[in-house]
N, C-alpha and C positions, 0 to 999 in steps of 0.2 A: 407612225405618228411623230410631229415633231416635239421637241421639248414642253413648247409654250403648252401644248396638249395636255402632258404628264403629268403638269404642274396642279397640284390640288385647290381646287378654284371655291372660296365661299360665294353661294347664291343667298340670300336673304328675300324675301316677299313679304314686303311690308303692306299692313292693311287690317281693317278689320269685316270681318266675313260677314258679319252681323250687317253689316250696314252699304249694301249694294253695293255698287261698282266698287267700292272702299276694300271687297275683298278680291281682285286682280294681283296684288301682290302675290298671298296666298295661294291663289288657284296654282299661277304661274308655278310655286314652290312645289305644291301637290305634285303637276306635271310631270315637271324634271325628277323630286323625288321617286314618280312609279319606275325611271327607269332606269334605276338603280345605278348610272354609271359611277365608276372608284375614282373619276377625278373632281368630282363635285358634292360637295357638302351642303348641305341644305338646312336652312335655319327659317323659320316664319317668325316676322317680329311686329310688334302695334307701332311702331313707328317713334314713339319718344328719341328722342335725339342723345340725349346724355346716354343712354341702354345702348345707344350704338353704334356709338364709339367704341366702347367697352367688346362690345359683340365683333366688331370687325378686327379687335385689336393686334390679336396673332397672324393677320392672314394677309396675303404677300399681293392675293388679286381677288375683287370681289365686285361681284354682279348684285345691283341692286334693283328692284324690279315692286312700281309708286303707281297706282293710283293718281289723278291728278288732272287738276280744273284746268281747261283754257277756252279758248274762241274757238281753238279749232273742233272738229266734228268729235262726236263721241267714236271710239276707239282709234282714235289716232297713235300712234305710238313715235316716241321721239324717245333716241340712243342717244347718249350723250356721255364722252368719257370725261369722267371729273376731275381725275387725275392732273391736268394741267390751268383749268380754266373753273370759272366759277361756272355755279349750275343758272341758267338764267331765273331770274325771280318771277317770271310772271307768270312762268308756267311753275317752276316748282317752289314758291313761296310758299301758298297753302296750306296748311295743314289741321288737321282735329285736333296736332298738339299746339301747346305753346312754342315748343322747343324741337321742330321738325327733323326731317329730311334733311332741307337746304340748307337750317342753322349747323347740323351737326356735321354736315360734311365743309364748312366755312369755318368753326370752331376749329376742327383737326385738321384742318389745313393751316388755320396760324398755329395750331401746337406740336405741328408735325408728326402728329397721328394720322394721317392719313394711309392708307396701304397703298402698296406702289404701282399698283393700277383698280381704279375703280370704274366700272363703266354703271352707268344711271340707266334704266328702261321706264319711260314713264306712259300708263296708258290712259289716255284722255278719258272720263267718266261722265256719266248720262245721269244718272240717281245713285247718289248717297243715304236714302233714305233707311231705316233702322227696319230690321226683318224684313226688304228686298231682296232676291237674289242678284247676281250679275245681269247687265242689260244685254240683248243679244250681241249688240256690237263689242260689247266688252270682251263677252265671251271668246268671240272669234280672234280678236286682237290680243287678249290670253293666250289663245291656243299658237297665231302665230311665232309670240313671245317666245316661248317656252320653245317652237319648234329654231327659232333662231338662236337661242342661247345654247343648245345643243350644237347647233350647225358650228357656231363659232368657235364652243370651245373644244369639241370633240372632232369637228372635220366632219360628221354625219347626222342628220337629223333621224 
């Protein structure tokens, strides 16, 4: 494996599970966490912006992995590394919080909190509704999530 591999990478799944497609984040986290690899750390968080700043703060490369409204089809998934560019607003403006995703990752980028690679996973959602599960398409686009953040950062799914 090469270095980038070794490097201990934070995964975060943002969302809340209560509330259909809203828990994609989560699932994703579950995922990755059953298979136990040593260079990924796994965190599930509800998405507040100020919380995650704080939560990403030690960490050098981290995988974020949103729920998140657009035009296009339920379980679309759009990669997007944050790291250099802003996240576009119109897909990930949104949020259940006040103080999001998109705020906090624009926040710590003028405070230079940012970690020095962030990559965004956002999966397009169907129903957010309260005591739904994931919609099927979510699901599926979950599962490929999880099977590409593997790929990526380990070399194997």
């Amino acid at each position: 494996m090469d270095s980038s591999a070794q490097q201990k990478i934070l995964l975060i799944g943002v969302g809340n599970p209560l509330r259909g497609d809203d828990g994609a984040g989560p699932v994703v986290a579950k995922l990755i966490r059953e298979r136990h690899h040593p260079c990924i750390s796994v965190r599930e968080h509800d998405g507040e912006g100020a919380s995650l700043i704080e939560t990403w703060a030690s960490a050098q490369k981290v995988i974020v992995v949103d729920a998140v409204s657009s035009d296009s089809p339920p379980g679309t998934i759009y990669r997007l590394d944050a790291t250099e560019q802003p996240l576009p607003g119109k897909v990930f403006q949104s949020s259940t919080h006040a103080f999001g995703l998109h705020d906090a990752i624009e926040l710590a980028r003028a405070l230079h909190r940012l970690p020095r690679q962030i990559i965004i996973y956002g999966i397009v959602g169907k129903c957010f509704e309260t005591g739904s599960g994931l919609s099927g398409e979510v699901e599926i686009a979950a599962r490929q999530v999880a099977e590409r953040i593997l790929k990526e950062t380990t070399g194997k799914a």
